[in-house]
C-alpha positions in Angstrom: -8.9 27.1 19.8 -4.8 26.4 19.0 -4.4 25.1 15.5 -2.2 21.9 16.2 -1.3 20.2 12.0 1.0 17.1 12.1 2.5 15.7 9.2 2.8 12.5 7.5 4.5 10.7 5.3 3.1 7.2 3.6 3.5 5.1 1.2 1.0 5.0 -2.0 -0.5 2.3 -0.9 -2.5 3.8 1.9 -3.1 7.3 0.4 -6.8 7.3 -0.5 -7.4 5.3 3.0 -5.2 7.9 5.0 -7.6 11.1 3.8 -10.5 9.5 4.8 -9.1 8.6 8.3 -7.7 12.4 8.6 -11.1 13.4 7.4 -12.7 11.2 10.2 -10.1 12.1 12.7 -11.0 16.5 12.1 -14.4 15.6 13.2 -13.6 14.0 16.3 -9.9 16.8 17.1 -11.6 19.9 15.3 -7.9 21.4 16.3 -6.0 19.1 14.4 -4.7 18.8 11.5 -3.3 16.1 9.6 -1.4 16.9 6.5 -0.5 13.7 4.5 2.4 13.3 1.9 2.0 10.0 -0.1 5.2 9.1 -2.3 6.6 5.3 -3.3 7.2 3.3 -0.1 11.0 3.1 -0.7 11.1 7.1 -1.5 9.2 7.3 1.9 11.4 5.7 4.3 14.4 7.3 2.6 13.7 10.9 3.1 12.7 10.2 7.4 16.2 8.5 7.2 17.9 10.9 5.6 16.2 13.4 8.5 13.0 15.0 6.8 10.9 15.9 9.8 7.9 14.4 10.2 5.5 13.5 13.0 3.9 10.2 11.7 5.4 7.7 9.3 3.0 5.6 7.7 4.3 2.4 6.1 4.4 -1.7 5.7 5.1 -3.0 9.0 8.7 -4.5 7.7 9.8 -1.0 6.7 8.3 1.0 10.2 10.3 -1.9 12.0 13.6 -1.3 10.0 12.9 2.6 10.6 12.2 1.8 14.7 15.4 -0.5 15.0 17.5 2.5 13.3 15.7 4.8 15.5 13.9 6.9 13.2 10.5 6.1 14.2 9.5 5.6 18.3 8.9 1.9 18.3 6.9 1.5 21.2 4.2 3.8 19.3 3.1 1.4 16.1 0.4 0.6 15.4 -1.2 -1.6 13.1 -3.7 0.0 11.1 -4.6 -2.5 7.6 -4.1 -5.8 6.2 -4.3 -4.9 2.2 -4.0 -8.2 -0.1 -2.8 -7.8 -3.7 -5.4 -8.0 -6.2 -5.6 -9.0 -10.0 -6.6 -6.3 -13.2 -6.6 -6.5 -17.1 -7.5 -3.5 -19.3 -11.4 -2.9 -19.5 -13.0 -5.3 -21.8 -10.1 -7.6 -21.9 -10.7 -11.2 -22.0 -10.8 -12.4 -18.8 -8.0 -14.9 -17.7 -8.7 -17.8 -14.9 -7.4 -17.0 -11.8 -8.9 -19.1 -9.5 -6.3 -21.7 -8.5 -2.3 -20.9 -8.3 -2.3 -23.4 -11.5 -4.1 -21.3 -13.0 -2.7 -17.9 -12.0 0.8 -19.7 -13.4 -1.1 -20.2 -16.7 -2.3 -16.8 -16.8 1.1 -15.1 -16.1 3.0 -17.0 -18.9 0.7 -16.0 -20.9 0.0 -12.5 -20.3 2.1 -10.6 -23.2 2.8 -7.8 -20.7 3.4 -7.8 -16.8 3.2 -5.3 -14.1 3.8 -5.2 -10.5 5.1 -2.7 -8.1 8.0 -1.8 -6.5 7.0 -2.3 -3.0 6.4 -4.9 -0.5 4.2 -7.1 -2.4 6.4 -6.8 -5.5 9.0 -8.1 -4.1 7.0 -11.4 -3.1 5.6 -11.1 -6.4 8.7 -11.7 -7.4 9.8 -14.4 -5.1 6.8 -16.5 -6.2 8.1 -16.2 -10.0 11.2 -17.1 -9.0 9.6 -20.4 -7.0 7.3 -21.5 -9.8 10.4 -21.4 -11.7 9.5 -19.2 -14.6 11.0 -15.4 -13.7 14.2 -15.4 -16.2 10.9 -16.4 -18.8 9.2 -13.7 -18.4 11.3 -11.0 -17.2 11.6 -9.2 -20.6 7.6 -8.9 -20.1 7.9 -6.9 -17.0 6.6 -3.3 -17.1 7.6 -1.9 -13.8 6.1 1.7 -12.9 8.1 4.4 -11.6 7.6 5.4 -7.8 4.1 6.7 -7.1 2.8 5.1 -10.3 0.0 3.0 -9.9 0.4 -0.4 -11.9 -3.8 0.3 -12.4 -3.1 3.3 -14.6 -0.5 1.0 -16.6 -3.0 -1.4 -17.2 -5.8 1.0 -18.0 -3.3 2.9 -20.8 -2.9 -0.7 -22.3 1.4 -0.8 -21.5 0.3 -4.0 -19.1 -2.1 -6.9 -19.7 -2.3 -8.6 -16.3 -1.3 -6.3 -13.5 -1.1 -7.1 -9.9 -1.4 -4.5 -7.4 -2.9 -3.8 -3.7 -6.7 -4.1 -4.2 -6.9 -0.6 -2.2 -5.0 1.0 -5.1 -7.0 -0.7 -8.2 -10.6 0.1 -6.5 -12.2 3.3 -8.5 -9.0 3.2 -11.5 -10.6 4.3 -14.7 -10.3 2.0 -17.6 -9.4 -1.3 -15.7 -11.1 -4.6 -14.4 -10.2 -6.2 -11.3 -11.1 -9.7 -11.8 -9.8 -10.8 -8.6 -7.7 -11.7 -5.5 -4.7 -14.0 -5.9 -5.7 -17.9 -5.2 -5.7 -18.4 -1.3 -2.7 -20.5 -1.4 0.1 -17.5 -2.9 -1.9 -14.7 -1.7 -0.1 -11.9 -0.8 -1.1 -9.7 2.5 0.9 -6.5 3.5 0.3 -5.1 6.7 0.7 -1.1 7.0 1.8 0.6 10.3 2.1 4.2 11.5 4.2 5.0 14.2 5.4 8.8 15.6 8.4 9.7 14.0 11.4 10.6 16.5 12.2 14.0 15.7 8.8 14.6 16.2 7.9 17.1 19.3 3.9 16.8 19.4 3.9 13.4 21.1 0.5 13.9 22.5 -0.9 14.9 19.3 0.8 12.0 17.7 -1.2 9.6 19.8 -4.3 10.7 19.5 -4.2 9.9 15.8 -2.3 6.6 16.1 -5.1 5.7 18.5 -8.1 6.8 16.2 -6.6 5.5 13.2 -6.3 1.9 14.7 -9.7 2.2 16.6 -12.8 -0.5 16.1 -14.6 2.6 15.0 -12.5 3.2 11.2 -12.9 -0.6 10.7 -15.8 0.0 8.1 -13.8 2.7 6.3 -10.9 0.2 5.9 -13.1 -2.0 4.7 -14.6 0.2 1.9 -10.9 0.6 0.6 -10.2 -2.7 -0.1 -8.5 -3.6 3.4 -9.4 -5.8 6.9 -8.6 -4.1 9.8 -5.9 -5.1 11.7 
């Protein structure tokens, strides 16, 4: 049987998520291959634009819409894969701050001696709700801000940030940390992750059959173990 592989580039976000589905998908294509590169979102959608061939880009939906207005992905082949919300973590045995109400999470962040949050999408609204609740020049000097392709969970479990805030998919199964929680309903923060085939890419067929699999009714249960809802 021909060997097809693909390749694909993601953000960190979706990494642990993405080998299961390729996992999932080799038992149903036994002669393809799905070879994933994870890397910080930003890194990610710089290297297809700046030409890197690839066959799928895997990304938030904001950025695989930017990439499909500038042509570098095929728009009319994203799919929605994941709704991921941003969850809460303190170092393991930490006292445990109240989180429950956006009062509360307010409370909890001006207190916190040390902050983390990513650099990607849900940092940036992270940021935006400091900025609203009025208290970001505050407690900017706090702000411990990992390097692309860090995890703020491995921040917070080597003790450099006390309240870290992170996609729940990327805390889930971090040594050393506690995730006490989901941000209150009212300033919670969901990112949606797409894939979509990349345009230099010349196994369209291929492609598709992973897109499809990947945002199929059958992986819903595997999203769900990783801390996401099927979208």
């Amino acid at each position: 049987m021909p060997q097809t592989t693909l390749t694909l580039i993601s953000s960190m976000a979706t990494k642990a998520l993405l080998a299961d589905l390729v996992a999932a998908f080799a038992q149903q294509q036994p002669g393809t291959t799905v070879a994933v590169t994870s890397v910080g979102g930003v890194d990610a959608a710089k290297r297809v634009v700046a030409g890197e061939a690839f066959d799928i880009v895997a990304l938030a939906s904001d950025a695989i819409a930017r990439l499909a207005a500038s042509g570098h992905v095929v728009a009319d082949t994203r799919a929605d894969l994941v709704h991921s919300a941003v969850a809460v973590a303190v170092p393991a045995g930490a006292p445990v701050p109240d989180i429950g109400t956006e009062a509360a999470l307010k409370a909890a962040v001006l207190a916190a001696p040390t902050l983390g949050y990513s650099t990607g999408p849900s940092g940036v609204q992270l940021a935006a709700l400091f900025e609203r609740w009025g208290i970001a020049q505050q407690i900017a000097p706090r702000i411990v801000t990992p390097p692309p392709g860090v995890s703020v969970g491995s921040l917070v479990a080597r003790g450099e940030v006390a309240l870290g805030f992170q996609q729940l998919s990327e805390m889930m199964g971090v040594p050393g940390i506690q995730v006490i929680g989901g941000l209150p309903e009212a300033v919670q923060i969901v990112t949606t992750f797409s894939a979509a085939r990349a345009s230099l890419s010349q196994q369209a067929a291929a492609v598709q059959a992973f897109l499809d699999f990947a945002a199929s009714p059958a992986t819903a249960e595997l999203k769900q173990r990783h801390g996401m809802m099927p979208a």
